[in-house]
DOMARSE-973284 format. One record per residue (C-alpha): residue number from 1; y, z, x. Coordinates in steps of 0.05 Angstrom, whole numbers, padded with zeros to 5 digits. Each point is the difference from the previous one (the first is absolute). Example, Ala and Ser with C-alpha at 12.3 -4.5 7.8 and 13.67 -1.06 7.14 Angstrom:
REM DOMARSE-973284
{1, {-00090, 00156, 00246}} {2, {00069, -00013, 00027}} 
//
This chain:
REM DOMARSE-973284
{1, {00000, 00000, 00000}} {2, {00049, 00018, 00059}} {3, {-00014, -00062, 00027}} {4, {00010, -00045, -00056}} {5, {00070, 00040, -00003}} {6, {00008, -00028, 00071}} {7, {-00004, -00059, -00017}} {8, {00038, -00008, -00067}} {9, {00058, 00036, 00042}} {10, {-00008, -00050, 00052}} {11, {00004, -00065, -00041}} {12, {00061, 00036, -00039}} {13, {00033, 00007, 00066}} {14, {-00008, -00070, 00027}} {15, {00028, -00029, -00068}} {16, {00065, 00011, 00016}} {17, {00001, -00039, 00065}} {18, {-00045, -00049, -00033}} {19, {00053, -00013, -00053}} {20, {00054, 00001, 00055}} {21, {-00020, -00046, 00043}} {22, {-00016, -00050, -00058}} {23, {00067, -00003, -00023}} {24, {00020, -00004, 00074}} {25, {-00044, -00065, 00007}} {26, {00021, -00033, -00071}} {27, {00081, 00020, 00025}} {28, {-00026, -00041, 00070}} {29, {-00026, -00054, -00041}} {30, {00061, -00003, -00046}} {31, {00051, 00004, 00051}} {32, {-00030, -00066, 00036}} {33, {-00007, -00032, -00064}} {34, {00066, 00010, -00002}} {35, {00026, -00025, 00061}} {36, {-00053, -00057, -00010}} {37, {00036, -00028, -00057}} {38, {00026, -00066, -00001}} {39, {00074, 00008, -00017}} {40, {00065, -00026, 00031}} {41, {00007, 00077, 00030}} {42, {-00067, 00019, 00016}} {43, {-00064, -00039, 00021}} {44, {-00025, -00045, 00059}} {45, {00029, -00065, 00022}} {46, {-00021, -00046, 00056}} {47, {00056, -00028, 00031}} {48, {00004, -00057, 00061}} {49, {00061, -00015, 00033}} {50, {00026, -00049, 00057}} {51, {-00018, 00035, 00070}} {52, {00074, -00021, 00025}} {53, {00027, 00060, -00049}} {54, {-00055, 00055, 00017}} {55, {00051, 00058, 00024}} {56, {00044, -00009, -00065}} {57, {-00071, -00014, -00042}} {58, {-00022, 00068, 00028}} {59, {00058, 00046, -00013}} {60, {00011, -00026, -00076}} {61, {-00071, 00021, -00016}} {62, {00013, 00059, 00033}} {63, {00059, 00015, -00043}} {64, {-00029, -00025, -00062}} {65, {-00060, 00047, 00011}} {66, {00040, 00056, 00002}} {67, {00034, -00006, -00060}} {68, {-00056, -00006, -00036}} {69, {-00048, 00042, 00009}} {70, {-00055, -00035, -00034}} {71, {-00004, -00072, 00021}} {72, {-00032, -00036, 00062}} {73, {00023, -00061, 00029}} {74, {-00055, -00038, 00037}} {75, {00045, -00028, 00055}} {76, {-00025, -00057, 00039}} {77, {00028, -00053, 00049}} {78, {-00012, -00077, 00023}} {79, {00030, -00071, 00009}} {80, {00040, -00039, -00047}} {81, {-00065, -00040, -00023}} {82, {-00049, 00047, 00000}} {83, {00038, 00042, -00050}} {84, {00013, -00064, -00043}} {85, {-00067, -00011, 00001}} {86, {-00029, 00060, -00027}} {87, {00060, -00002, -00051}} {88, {-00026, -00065, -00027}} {89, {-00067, 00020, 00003}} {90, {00009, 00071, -00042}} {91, {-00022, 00042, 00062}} {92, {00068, 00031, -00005}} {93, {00053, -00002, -00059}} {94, {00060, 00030, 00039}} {95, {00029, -00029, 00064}} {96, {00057, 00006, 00041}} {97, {00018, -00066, 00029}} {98, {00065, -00024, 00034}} {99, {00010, -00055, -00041}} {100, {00003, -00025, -00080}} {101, {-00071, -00026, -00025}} {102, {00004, -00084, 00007}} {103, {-00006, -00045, -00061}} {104, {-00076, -00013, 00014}} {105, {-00001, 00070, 00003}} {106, {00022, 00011, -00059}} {107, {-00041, -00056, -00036}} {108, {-00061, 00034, 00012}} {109, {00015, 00069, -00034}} {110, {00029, -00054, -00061}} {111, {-00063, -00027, -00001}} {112, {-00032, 00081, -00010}} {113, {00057, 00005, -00057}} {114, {00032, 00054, 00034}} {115, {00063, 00013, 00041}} {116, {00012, 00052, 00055}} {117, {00055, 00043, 00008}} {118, {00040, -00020, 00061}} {119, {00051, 00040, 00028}} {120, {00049, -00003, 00053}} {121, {00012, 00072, 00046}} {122, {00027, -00021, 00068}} {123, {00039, -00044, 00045}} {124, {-00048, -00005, 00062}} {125, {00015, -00035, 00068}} {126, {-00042, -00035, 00051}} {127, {00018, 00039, 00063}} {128, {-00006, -00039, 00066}} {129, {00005, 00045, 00065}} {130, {-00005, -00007, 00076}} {131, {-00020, 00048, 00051}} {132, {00060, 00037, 00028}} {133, {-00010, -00030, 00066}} {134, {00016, -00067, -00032}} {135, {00074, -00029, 00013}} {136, {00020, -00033, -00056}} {137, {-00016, 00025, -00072}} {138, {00044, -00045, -00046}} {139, {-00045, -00072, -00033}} {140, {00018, -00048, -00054}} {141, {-00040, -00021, -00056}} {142, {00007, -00071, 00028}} {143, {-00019, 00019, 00060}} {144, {-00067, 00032, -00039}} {145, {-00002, -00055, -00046}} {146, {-00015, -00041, 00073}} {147, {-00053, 00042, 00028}} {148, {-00040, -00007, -00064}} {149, {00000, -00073, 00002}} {150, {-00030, -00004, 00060}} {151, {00063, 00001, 00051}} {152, {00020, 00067, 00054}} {153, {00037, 00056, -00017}} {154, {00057, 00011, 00032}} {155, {00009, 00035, 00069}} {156, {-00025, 00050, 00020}} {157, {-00043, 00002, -00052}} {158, {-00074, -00021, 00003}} {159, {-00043, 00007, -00060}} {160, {00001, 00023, -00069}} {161, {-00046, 00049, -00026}} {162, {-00012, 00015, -00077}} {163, {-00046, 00057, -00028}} {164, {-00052, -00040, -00035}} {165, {-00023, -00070, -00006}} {166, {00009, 00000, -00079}} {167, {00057, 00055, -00004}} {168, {00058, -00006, -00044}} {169, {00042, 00001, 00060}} {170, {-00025, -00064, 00024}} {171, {00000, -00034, -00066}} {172, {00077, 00021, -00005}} {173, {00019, -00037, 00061}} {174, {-00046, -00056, -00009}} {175, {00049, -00005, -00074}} {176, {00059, 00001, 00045}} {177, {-00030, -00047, 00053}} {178, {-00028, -00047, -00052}} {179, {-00063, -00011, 00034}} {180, {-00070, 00008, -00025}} {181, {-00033, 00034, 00061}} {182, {00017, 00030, 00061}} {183, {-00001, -00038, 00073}} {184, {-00059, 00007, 00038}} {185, {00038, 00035, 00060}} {186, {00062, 00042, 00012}} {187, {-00019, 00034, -00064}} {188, {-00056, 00048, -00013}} {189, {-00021, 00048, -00047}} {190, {-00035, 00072, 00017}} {191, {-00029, 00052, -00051}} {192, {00056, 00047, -00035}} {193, {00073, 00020, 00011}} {194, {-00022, 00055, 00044}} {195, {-00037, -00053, 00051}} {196, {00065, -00033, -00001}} {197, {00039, 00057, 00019}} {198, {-00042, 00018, 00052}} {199, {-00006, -00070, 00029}} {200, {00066, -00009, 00005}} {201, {00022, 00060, 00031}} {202, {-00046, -00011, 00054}} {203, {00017, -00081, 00002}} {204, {00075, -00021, 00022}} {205, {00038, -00069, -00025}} {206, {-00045, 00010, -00063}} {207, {00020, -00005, -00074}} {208, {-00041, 00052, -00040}} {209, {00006, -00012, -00081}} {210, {-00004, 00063, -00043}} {211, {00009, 00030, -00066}} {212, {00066, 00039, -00001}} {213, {-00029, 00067, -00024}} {214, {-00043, 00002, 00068}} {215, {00072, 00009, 00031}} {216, {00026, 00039, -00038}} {217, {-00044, 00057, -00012}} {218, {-00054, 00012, 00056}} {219, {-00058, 00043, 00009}} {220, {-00014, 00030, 00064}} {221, {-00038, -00060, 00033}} {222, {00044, -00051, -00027}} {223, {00058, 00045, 00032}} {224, {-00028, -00008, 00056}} {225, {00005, -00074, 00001}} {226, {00063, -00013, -00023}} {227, {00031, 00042, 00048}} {228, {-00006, -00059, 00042}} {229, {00025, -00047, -00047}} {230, {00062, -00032, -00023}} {231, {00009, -00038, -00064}} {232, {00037, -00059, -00004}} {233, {00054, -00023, -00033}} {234, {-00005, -00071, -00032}} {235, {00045, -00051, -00028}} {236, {-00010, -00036, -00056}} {237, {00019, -00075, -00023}} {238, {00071, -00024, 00004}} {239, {00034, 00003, -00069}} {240, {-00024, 00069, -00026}} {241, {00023, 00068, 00013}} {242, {-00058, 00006, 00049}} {243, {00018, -00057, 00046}} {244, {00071, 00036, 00016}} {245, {-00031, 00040, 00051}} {246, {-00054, 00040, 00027}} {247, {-00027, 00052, -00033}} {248, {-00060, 00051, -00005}} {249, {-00037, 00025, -00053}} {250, {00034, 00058, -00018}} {251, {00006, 00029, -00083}} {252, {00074, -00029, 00001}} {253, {-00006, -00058, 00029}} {254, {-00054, -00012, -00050}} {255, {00045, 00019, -00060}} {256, {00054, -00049, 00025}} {257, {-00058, -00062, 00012}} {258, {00016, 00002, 00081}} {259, {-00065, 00005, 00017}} {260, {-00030, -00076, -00009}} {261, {-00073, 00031, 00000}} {262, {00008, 00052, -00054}} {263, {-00066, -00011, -00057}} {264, {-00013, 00035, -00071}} {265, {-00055, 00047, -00017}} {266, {-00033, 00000, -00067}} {267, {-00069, 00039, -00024}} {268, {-00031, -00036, -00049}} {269, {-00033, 00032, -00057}} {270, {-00070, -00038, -00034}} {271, {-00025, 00059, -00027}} {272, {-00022, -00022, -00074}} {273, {00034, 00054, -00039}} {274, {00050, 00063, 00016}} {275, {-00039, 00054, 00058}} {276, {00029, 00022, 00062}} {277, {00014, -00057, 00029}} {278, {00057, -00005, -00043}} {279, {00026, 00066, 00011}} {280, {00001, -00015, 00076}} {281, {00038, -00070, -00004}} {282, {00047, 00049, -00040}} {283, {-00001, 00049, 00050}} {284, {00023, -00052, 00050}} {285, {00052, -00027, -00031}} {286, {00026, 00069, -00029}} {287, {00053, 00047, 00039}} {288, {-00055, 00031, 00039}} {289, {-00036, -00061, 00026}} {290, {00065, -00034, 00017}} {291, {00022, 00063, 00045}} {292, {-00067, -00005, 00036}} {293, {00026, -00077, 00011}} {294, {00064, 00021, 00027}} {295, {-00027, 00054, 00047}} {296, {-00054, -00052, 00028}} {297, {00062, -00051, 00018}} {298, {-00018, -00049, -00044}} {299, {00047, -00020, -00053}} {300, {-00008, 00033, -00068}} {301, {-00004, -00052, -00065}} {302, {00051, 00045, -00030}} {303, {00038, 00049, 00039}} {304, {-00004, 00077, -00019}} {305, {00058, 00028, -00029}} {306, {00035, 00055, 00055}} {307, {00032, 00056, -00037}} {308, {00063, 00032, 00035}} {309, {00025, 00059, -00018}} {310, {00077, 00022, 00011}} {311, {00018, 00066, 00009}} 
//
């Protein structure tokens, strides 16, 4: 009889922390539930954006992260036409590319019925800088126009080096240029921006072409690089506001259209109906996003108001 007591006094005792740790598991399961679901605040979204803006890239999701609590942004990087690629082919719905989508481009979601969202976030620049030991570090866009039609750069310069063979960078000046591919010499393309960077430090009389955002806000190991660079200031045609002079990448010289190789930055929204994806194209074209922008040097679609306060 004692012992059956025991045991009934036992079991009594262990319901409690039977009960407790139930609801603790069904509050566990609840609260992921919760930050699993799909809304323009909360949820998971895969997101792919062009390599050339991975420091900017980094710090919005950062941001955006932070502010809210329950979402999780899937961040990856590549070149121009690998991300257009997996656009087209539904491996990812939101992109962040450094140009509008083309017609053709835009045929082939017609032909789904559907439209994406496209919005513009940014004024980048294609950067071109020189190792510090290099004399000059002033160029033309004629004079690049000529090196990628097959002629020389001008002296002392040697070769041009781009960040990927199918990077948005190259497709830019190939635009400006005219020309469907690149020269066979005097021109060559390496692996990132940071291989770039590097390359060129170590390299004099060469042109290194970069995203502006690698500039402008480093890590440690890119730092380190451009600590022996310089970036060069470049004059555009003859005619436009950019052809006046030379001039370097800088936020106001972008404002003012001095800086001839200034691009704009979109992310393009396919997902088929409202989910985070939204919320974070909001995100970057709200006040928050665009002060992430303006800290990363880059030039904000729409400034952030500044509130002064006289005393």
């Amino acid at each position: 009889m004692a012992g059956y007591f025991f045991i009934r006094m036992k079991k009594l005792l262990l319901l409690p922390l039977i009960f407790g740790g139930v609801v603790w598991l069904t509050s566990c399961n609840r609260g992921e539930q919760s930050r699993r679901e799909q809304t323009i605040v909360s949820g998971t979204v895969a997101v792919m954006a062009d390599e050339t803006l991975m420091p900017v890239m980094e710090e919005e999701v950062a941001v955006f992260e932070h502010l809210y609590d329950r979402t999780d942004v899937n961040l990856s990087f590549g070149h121009e036409n690998q991300i257009v690629g997996k656009l087209l082919n539904r491996e990812v719905e939101v992109v962040v590319l450094t140009r509008p989508l083309t017609e053709k481009e835009h045929k082939f979601f017609e032909a789904r019925q559907f439209e994406p969202r496209v919005y513009r976030f940014a004024t980048d620049a294609v950067a071109l800088v020189v190792s510090r030991e290099t004399a000059d570090s002033t160029i033309a866009v004629d004079d690049m126009e000529q090196a990628l039609k097959g002629g020389k750069l001008p002296e002392p310069f040697s070769r041009l080096v781009f960040d990927n063979a199918n990077s948005s960078t190259i497709r830019f000046l190939r635009e400006i240029a005219g020309v469907d591919s690149l020269p066979t010499e005097g021109v060559y393309a390496l692996k990132s921006n940071l291989d770039v960077l590097r390359y060129v430090s170590e390299t004099p009389n060469t042109i290194g072409v970069v995203g502006l955002s690698w500039l402008a806000r480093p890590d440690g190991e890119t730092r380190e690089f451009i600590a022996g660079l310089k970036v060069m200031a470049v004059r555009g045609k003859a005619g436009g506001p950019a052809g006046s002079g030379y001039f370097k990448p800088t936020q106001s010289n972008l404002a003012d259209s001095l800086y001839a190789l200034s691009r704009p930055v979109y992310i393009v929204n396919a997902e088929p109906k409202k989910s985070l994806g939204m919320g974070f194209a909001a995100f970057l074209t709200g006040e928050s996003g665009q002060r992430v922008i303006l800290k990363a040097g880059l030039l904000p679609d729409s400034l952030p108001p500044r509130e002064i306060i006289i005393r």
